[in-house]
C-alpha positions as CSV (number, residue, x, y, z in Angstrom):
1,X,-17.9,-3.2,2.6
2,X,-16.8,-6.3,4.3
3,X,-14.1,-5.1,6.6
4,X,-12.1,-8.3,6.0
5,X,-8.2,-8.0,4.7
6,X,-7.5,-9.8,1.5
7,X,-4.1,-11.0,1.2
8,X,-2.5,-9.8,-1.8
9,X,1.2,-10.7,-3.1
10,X,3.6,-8.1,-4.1
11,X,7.2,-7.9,-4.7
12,X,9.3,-5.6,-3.1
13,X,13.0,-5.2,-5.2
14,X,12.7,-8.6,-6.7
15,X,11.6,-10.7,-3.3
16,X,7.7,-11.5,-3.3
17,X,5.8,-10.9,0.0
18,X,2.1,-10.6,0.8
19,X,0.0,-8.1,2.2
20,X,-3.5,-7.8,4.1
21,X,-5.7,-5.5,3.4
22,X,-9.2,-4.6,3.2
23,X,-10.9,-3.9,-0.5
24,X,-11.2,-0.5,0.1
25,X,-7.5,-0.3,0.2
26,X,-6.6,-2.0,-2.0
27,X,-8.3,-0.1,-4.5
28,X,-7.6,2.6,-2.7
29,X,-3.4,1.9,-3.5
30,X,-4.2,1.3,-7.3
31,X,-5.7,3.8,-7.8
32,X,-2.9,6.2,-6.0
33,X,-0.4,4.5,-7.9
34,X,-2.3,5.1,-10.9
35,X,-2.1,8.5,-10.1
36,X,1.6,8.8,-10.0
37,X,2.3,6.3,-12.9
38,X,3.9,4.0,-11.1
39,X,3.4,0.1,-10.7
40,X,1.8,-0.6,-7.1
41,X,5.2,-2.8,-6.3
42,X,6.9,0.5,-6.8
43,X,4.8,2.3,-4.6
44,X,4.9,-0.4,-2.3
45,X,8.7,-0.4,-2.5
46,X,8.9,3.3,-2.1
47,X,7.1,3.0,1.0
48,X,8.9,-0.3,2.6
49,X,12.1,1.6,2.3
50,X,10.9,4.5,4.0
51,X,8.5,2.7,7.2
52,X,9.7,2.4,10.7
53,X,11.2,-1.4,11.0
54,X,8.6,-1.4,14.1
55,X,5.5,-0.9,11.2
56,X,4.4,-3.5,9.5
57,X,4.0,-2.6,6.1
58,X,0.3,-2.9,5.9
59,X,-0.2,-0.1,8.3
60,X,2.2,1.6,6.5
61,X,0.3,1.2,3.5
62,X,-3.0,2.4,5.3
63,X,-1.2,5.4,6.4
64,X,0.4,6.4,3.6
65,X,-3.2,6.1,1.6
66,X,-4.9,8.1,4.6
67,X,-2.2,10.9,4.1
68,X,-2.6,10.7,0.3
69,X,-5.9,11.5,0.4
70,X,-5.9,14.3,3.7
71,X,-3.2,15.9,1.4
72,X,-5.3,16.4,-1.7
73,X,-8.7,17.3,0.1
């Protein structure tokens, strides 16, 4: 584990933007939306749309995998 973000482009509702996070994550997110069948730039839209303007999406992101994963211990 490196602990370093990688920047990663998705697109969110046809406009591309990029994202930081750390490997972990990353796979972490794939594998989630893996999970629910989903493209990751679904999932990533899904949760844009539903963040606090005041997060940034990549703590978003890192929450929503954190709660993901408390929820199905």
């Amino acid at each position: 584990m490196t602990g370093r973000p990688v920047k990663r482009s998705l697109t969110l509702q046809g406009h591309r933007t990029s994202v930081s996070l750390e490997d972990e994550f990353w796979q972490a997110f794939r594998d989630i939306a893996r999970n629910k069948d989903i493209p990751i730039n679904v999932l990533a839209a899904n949760i844009d749309a539903e963040r606090d303007p005041e997060t940034g999406l990549a703590s978003a992101i890192r929450v929503f995998i954190l709660n993901w994963y408390r929820q199905t211990e």
